[in-house]
N, C-alpha and C positions, 0 to 999 in steps of 0.2 A: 504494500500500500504506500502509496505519497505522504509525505506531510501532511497535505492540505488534506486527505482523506479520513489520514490520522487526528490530525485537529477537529475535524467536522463529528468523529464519533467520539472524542470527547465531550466537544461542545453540547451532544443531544446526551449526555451523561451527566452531564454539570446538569441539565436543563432540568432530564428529569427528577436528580435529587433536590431538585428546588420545587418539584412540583412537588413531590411526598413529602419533603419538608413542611408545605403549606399544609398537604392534608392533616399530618403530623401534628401540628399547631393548633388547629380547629376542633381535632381530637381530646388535644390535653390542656385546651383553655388554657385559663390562668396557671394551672400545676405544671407546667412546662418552663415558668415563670426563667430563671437567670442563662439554667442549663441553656433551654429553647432559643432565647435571644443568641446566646454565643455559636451555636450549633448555625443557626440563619447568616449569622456574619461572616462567619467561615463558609459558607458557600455561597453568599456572594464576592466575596476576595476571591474564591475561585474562579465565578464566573469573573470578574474583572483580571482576572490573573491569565483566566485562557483566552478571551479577548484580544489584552496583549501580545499574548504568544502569536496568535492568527494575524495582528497587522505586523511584527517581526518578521515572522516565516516566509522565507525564500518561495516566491511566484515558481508553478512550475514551468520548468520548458517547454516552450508550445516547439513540435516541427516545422522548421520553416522551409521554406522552396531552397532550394539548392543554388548557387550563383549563377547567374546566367551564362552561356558558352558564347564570345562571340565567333562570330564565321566569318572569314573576308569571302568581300566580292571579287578576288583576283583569281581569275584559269587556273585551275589545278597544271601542276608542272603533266608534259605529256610523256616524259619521258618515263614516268610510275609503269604506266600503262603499254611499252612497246612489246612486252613478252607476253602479249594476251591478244593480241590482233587476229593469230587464227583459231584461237580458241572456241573447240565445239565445231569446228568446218573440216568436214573428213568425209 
């Protein structure tokens, strides 16, 4: 896998522990009280932590066209060609 692939199934991991976190917190009301806060803040530092990693991380290499060949417009020399004159006439 790429970085960027890498990164992106972190990202829906961060995501979702912030979702069950919230479920998590709705669950235990108030009795979740100091733990709960600290538990949320730490995965949001994550999410801001991976974030940063994603605008860090090396773009990947797109392929790109190959450099163009140029060709002159000058006669090929004729001389390549004098050993092929009877070639195939028999």
């Amino acid at each position: 896998m790429s970085v960027q692939d890498e990164l992106t199934t972190v990202q829906r991991c961060v995501d979702d522990l912030v979702r069950s976190l919230r479920r998590l917190e709705q669950q235990l009301g108030s009795s979740g009280g100091l733990e709960m806060r600290r538990v949320r803040a730490d995965a949001d530092h994550l999410r801001e932590s991976v974030a940063l990693l994603r605008e860090s991380a090396p773009l990947p290499e797109r392929p790109g066209r190959p450099p163009l060949l140029a060709i002159p417009d000058t006669p090929y020399d004729t001389t390549l060609w004098t050993d092929s004159d009877d070639e195939g006439l028999r």
